[in-house]
C-alpha positions in Angstrom: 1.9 21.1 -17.4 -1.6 22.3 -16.3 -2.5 25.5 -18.1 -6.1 26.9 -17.5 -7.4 29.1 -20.3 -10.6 30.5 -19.1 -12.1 30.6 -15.3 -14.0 27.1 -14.2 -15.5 26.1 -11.3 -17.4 22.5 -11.5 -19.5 20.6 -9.3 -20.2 17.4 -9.2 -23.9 16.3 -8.1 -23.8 13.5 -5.8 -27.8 13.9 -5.5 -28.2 12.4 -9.0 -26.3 9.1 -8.1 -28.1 5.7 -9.2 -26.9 2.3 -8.8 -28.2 0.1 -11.1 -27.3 -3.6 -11.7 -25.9 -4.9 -14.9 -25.0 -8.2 -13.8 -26.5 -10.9 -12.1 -25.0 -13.7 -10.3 -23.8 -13.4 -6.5 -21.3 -10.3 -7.4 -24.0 -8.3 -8.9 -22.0 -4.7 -10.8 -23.7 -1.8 -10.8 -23.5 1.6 -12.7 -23.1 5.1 -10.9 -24.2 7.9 -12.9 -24.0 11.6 -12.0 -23.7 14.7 -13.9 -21.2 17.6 -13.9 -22.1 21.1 -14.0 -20.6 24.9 -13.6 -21.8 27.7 -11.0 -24.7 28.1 -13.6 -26.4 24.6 -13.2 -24.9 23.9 -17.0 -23.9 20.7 -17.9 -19.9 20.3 -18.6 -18.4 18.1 -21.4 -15.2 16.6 -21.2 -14.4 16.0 -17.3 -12.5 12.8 -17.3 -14.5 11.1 -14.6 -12.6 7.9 -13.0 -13.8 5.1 -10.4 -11.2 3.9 -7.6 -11.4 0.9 -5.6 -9.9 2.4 -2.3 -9.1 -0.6 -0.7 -6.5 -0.6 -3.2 -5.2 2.7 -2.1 -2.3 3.2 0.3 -3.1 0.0 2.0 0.6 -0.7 3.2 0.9 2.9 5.2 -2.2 2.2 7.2 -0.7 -0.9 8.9 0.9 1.2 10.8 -1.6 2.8 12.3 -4.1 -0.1 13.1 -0.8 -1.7 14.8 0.6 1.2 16.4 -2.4 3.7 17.2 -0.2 6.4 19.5 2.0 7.0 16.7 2.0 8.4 13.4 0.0 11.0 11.2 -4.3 10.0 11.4 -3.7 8.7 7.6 -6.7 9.2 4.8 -6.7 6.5 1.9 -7.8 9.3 -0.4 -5.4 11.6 0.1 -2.7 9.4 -0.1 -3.9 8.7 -3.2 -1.9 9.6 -6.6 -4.3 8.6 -9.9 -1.2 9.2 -11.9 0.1 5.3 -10.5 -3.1 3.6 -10.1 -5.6 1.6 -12.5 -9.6 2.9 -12.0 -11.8 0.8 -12.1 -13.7 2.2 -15.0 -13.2 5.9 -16.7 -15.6 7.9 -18.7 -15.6 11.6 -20.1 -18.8 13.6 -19.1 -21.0 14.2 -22.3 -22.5 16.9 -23.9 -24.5 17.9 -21.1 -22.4 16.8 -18.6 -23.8 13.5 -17.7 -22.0 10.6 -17.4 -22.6 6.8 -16.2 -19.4 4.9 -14.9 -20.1 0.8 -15.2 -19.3 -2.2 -13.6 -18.9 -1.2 -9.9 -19.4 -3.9 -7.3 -21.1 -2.9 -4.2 -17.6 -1.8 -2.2 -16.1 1.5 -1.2 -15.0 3.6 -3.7 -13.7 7.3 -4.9 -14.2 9.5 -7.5 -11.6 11.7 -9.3 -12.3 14.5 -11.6 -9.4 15.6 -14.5 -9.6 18.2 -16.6 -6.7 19.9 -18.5 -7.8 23.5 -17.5 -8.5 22.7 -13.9 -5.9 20.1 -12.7 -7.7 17.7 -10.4 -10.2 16.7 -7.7 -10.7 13.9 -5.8 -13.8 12.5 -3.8 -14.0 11.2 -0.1 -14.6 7.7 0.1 -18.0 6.7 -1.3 -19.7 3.4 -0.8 -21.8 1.7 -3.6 -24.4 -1.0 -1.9 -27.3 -2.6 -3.7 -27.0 0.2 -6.1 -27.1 3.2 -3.8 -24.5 6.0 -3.8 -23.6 7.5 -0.4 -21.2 10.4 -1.7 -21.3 14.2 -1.1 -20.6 16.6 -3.6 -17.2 17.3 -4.8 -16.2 20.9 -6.1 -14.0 21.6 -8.7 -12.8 25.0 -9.5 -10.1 26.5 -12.1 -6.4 26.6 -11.3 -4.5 29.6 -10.8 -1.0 30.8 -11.7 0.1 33.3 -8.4 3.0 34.3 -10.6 6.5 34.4 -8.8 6.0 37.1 -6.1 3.8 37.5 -3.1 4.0 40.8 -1.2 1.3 41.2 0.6 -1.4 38.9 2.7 -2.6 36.5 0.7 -4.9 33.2 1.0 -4.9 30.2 -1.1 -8.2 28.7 -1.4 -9.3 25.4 -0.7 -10.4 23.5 -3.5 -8.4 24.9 -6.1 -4.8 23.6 -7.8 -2.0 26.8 -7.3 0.6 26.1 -10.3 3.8 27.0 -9.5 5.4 27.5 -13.3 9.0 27.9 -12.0 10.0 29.9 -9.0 7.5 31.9 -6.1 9.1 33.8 -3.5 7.0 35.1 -0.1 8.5 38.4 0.8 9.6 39.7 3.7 6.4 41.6 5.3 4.2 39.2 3.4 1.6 36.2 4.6 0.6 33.3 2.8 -2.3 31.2 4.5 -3.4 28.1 2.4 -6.9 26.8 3.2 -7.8 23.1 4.2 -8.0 20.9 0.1 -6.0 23.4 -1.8 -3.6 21.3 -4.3 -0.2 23.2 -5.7 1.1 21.5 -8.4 5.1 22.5 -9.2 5.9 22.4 -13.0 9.5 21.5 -13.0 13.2 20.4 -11.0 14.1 23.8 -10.3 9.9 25.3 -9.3 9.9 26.0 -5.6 8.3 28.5 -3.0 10.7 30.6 -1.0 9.8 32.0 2.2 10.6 35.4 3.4 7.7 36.2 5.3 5.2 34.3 7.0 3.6 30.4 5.4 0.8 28.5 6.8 -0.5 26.0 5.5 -2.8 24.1 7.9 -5.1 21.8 6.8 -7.9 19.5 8.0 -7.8 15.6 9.0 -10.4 15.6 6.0 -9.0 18.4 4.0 -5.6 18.0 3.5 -3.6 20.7 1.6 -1.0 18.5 -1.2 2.2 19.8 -2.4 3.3 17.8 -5.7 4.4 17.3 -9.3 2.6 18.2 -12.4 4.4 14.8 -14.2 2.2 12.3 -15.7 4.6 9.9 -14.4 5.7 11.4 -11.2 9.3 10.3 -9.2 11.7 11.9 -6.4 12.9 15.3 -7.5 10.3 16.3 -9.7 10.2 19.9 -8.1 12.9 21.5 -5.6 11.1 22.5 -2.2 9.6 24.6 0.0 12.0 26.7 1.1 12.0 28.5 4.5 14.3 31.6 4.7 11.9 33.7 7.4 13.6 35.4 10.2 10.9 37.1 11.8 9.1 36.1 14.8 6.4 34.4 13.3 6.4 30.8 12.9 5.6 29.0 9.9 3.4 26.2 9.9 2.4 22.8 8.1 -0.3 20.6 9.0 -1.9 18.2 7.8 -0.2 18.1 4.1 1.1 15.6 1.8 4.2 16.5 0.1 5.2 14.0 -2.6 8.4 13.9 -5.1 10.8 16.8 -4.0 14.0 17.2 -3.9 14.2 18.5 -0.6 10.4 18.9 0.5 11.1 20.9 3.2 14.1 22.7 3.8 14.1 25.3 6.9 16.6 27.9 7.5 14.9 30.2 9.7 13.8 30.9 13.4 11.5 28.1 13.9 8.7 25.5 12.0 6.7 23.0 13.0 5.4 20.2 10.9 2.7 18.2 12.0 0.1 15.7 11.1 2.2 15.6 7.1 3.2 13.0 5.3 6.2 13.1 3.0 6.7 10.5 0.3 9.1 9.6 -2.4 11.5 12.8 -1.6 15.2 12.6 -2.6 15.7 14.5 0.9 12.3 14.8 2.9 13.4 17.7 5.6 16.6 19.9 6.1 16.1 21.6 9.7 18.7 24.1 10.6 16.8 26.6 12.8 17.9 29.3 15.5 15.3 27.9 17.6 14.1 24.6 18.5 11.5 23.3 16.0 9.0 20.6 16.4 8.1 17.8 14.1 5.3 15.6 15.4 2.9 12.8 13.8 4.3 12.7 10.6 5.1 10.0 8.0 8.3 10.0 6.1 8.2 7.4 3.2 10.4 6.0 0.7 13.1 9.0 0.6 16.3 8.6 0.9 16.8 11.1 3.7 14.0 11.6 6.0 15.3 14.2 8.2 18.5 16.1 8.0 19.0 17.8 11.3 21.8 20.8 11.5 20.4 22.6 14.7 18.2 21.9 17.8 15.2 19.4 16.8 12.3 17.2 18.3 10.8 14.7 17.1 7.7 13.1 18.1 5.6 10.4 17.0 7.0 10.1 13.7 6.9 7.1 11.8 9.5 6.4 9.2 10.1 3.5 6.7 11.8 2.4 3.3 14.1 5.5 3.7 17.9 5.0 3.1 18.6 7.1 6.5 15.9 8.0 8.4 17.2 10.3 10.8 20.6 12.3 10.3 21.8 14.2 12.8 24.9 16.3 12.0 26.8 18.7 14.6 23.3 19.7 15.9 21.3 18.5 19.2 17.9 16.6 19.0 15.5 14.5 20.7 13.6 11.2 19.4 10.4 10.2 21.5 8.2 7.6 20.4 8.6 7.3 16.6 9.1 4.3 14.6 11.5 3.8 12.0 10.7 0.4 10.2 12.4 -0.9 6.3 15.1 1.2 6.3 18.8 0.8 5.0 19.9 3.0 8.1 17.0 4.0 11.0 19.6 7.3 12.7 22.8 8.3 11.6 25.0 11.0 14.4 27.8 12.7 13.8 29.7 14.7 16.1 26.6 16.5 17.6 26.2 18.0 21.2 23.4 16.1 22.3 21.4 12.8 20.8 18.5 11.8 23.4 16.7 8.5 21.8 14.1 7.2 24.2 10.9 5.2 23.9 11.4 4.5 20.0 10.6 1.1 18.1 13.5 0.5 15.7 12.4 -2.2 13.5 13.1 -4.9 10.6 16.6 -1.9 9.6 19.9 -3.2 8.5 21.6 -0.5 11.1 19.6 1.1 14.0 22.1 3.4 15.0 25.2 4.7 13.8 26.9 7.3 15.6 29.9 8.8 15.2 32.0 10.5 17.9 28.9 12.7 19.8 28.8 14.2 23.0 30.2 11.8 26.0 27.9 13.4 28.2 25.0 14.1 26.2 24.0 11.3 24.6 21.1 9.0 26.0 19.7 6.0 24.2 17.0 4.6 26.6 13.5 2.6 26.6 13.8 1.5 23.0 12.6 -1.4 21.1 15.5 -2.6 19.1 14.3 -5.7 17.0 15.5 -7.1 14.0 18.0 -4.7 12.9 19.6 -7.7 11.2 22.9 -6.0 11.1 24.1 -4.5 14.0 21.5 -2.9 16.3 24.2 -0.3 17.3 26.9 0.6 15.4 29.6 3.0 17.5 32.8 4.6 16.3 35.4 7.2 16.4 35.0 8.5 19.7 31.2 7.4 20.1 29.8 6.5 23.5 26.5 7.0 24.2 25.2 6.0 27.3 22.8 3.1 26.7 19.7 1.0 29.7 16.8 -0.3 29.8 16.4 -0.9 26.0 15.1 -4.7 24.8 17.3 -6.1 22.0 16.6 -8.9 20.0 17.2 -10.6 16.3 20.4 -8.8 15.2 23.7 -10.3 14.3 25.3 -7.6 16.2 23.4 -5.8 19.4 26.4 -3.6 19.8 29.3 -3.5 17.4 32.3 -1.1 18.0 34.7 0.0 15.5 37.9 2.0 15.8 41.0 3.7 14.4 44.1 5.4 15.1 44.1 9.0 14.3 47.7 9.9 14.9 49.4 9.0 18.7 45.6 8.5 19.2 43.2 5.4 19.6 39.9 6.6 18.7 37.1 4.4 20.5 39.4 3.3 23.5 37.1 3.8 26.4 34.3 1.9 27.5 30.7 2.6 27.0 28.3 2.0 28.9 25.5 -0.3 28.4 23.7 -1.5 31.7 20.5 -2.9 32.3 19.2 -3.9 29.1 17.3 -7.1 28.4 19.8 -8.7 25.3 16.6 -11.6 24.3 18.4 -14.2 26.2 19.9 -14.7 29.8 23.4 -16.1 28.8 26.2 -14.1 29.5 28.2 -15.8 26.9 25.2 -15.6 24.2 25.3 -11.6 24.9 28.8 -11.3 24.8 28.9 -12.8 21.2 26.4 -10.6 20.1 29.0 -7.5 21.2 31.9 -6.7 19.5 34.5 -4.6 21.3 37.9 -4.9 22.9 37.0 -8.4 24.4 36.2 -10.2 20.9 38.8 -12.7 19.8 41.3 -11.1 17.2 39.7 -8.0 17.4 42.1 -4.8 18.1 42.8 -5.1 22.1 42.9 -1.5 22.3 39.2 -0.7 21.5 37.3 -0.3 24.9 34.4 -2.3 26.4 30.8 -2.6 26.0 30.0 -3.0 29.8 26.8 -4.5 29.3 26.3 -6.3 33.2 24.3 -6.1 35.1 21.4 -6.9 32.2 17.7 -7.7 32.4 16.6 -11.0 32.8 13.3 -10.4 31.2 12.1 -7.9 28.6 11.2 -4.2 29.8 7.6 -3.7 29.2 7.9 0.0 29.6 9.6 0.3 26.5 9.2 1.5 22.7 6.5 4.3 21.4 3.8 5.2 24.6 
């Protein structure tokens, strides 16, 4: 764990910047020196001073953005950046009087990260070494702080510094927590986690983010516990523009109302648990690599999300909630209902799963899937049982073994899944009836239960719907 012993704040001089070159060739490598100093101008020794290549960085996440534009959280290499997993480039400590000189950098695009045991650590935007010149601005680095475990009054975290959370830190009731755009809070342990009575914001920047995270040198899901909302008050609690990485439950909300925007939440065991008194709002995030995106137990939207290598992406359980225009890519399961009021799914891409959608005896009134790209869900696109029937047009279907597959069971003098569901006007990737009716199971499959009710999928689509999947 990070333990500061004496106040530090460090800067980082961009101005002194020289690119030299040490090689020759037609890849010539240059060196970047700099110094680093405190509030005083005087040099600093023994700032671990690393070089990143940042193509290198979070290169995967940011096809989804070049290929889908309208969707997902405006993602920054750098902050999606964890030094604790990477190689740099080269490494240096800064010497006696601060100065340091990093070799063998190819002209490219780079960042900087500053580490120091007292101060946690710092990273740099992107900076770009050509023909030995340095465009960088300065980076700040300043000493980390302990808040201790309770906060009773208004109180502001300040960007650029790393918050340690030793165990547990509770907002009270009354109380205000703002954290400013590039603040870092580092959580020391499974069971350190902020509770909220009062009020949280935490809003960053589209260049400042605010980061949530573990103080492991080899960080993995469930690290630290959460952020815990337990406000009742009118105030709503806010995060934007935040990166949230190895929780166990990274955000968990039992309270009036949140809203989570522009975040990204990676390698979580269980990324949010939403069970609000009032419809919250989740909007241009990215969910990554957890095993449970988003647990919904009460009245949720969720908009231009983007989801992939979860196990479940979306869980919806007894509650009502409303999907528009995310993608849910690599998963083991994209949604997963059961028994809820109300499921509306419409303009989503649903892509590459094993399940799409698995629902489990929802509303028979309330339940809409509509204007979806289904596409290579290689399982079964649509996966209904126990008393599931959701009513399901103008979606486009294609590479699944299954585009439909029904499943029932008798629950005492009752068949469960007996009635039809209705499936009209949907484009099934081909125009043959009997190609589409292999590609259903339900009462009309061959030695299949004759009990189980239709899919009535006619009439269907003779070409694919172009107004469908994220707008």
């Amino acid at each position: 764990m990070i333990k500061p012993s004496y106040p530090l704040s460090i800067i980082l001089l961009a101005a002194v910047f020289i690119g030299c070159e040490v090689g020759g060739g037609s890849d010539p490598v240059y060196e970047i020196s700099g110094i680093v100093t405190d509030d005083a101008g005087d040099g600093f020794s023994g700032v671990e001073v690393r070089l990143y290549e940042t193509a290198s960085i979070s290169a995967a996440l940011n096809q989804y953005k070049l290929v889908y534009p309208t969707c997902g959280a405006p993602l920054s290499q750098a902050w999606m950046f964890d030094h604790r997993l990477h190689n740099a480039v080269s490494s240096t400590l800064s010497g006696d009087d601060g100065s340091f000189i990093l070799h063998e950098a190819p002209a490219g695009e780079y960042m900087l990260t500053l580490i120091h045991q007292d101060c946690g650590f710092k990273y740099s935007g992107p900076v770009g070494v050509n023909n030995g010149n340095l465009d960088a601005g300065s980076l700040q680095f300043k000493e980390a702080v302990h808040p201790g475990a309770y906060i009773s009054q208004h109180t502001i975290w300040e960007g650029g510094k790393c918050y340690i959370i030793d165990d547990q830190l509770t907002v009270n009731l009354g109380a205000n927590l703002t954290i400013q755009p590039g603040a870092t809070i580092i959580f020391g342990g499974t069971n350190s986690k902020i509770t909220i009575n009062g009020t949280f914001v935490a809003a960053g920047n589209s260049t400042q983010w605010i980061r949530f995270t573990s103080d492991e040198i080899n960080p993995g899901e469930s690290d630290w516990d959460k952020l815990y909302f337990k406000n009742i008050m009118d105030s709503v609690s806010q995060l934007k523009y935040c990166l949230i990485d190895y929780a166990n439950n990274a955000v968990a909300a039992n309270s009036k109302k949140i809203i989570v925007a522009n975040t990204v939440i990676s390698d979580a065991y269980l990324g949010m648990s939403i069970c609000t008194s009032i419809k919250s709002e989740i909007e241009d995030c990215y969910i990554l690599n957890s095993r449970t995106g988003i647990k919904s137990l009460s009245i949720l939207q969720i908009d231009q999300c983007v989801f992939s290598g979860c196990s479940t992406a979306v869980s919806v359980s007894e509650s009502q909630v409303f999907l528009y225009d995310n993608i849910i890519t690599d998963c083991d399961t994209a949604i997963v209902e059961e028994f809820s009021p109300g499921l509306t799914i419409r303009y989503n891409l649903l892509k590459d799963n094993k399940v799409g959608i698995r629902c489990k005896a929802g509303s028979i009134e309330n339940m809409f899937f509509e204007y979806n790209d289904f596409e290579d869900n290689y399982n079964r696109a649509l996966w209904c049982y126990f008393s599931a029937y959701p009513k399901i047009h103008y979606n486009n279907f294609s590479g699944s073994q299954y585009y439909i597959y029904t499943q029932g069971q008798q629950q005492g003098m009752e068949y469960k899944q007996s009635d039809d569901i209705e499936a009209q006007n949907n484009y099934w990737d081909s125009t043959n009836r009997e190609y589409i009716a292999g590609k259903i199971r339900d009462g009309d499959t061959p030695g299949i239960e004759s009990w189980l009710g239709l899919v009535l999928f006619e009439p269907y689509a003779y070409s694919e719907y172009t107004n469908t999947g994220p707008r």
